[in-house]
Phi, psi and omega in degrees: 000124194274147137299124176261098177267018192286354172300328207266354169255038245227154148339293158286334171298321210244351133296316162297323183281014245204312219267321224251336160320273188298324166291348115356303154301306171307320193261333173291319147006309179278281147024289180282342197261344163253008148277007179251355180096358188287153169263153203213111207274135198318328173302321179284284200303294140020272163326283222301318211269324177290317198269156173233029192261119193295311185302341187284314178305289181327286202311271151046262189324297192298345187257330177294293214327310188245005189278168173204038139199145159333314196297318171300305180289341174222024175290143212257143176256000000 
């Protein structure tokens, strides 16, 4: 009996995983900016929590990695 896998290439399939992706990039974020010690005021964990733009989260992360403020980590270019 074949399996109908055509749901998992589907648009929507490939939105959730886009969706379930970037939260994931966000709470790791959270993560490395309260293991470096920053406090983090509810609006920023907010931002964080809210976006779903991977590339943006990806800077985010690369600029937490090494900052040494927020104001570093989340300056607009």
């Amino acid at each position: 009996m074949a399996v109908d896998l055509s749901f998992y290439k589907s648009p929507i399939s490939q939105e959730i995983r886009a969706e379930g992706k970037a939260e994931g990039e966000a709470r790791a974020l959270l993560v490395v900016l309260q293991a470096r010690g920053f406090q983090l005021p509810a609006a920023t964990e907010q931002k964080v929590s809210e976006c779903r733009d991977s590339r943006t989260l990806n800077q985010w992360l690369s600029r937490a990695a090494t900052a040494d403020s927020l104001d570093e980590v989340f300056h607009e270019d």
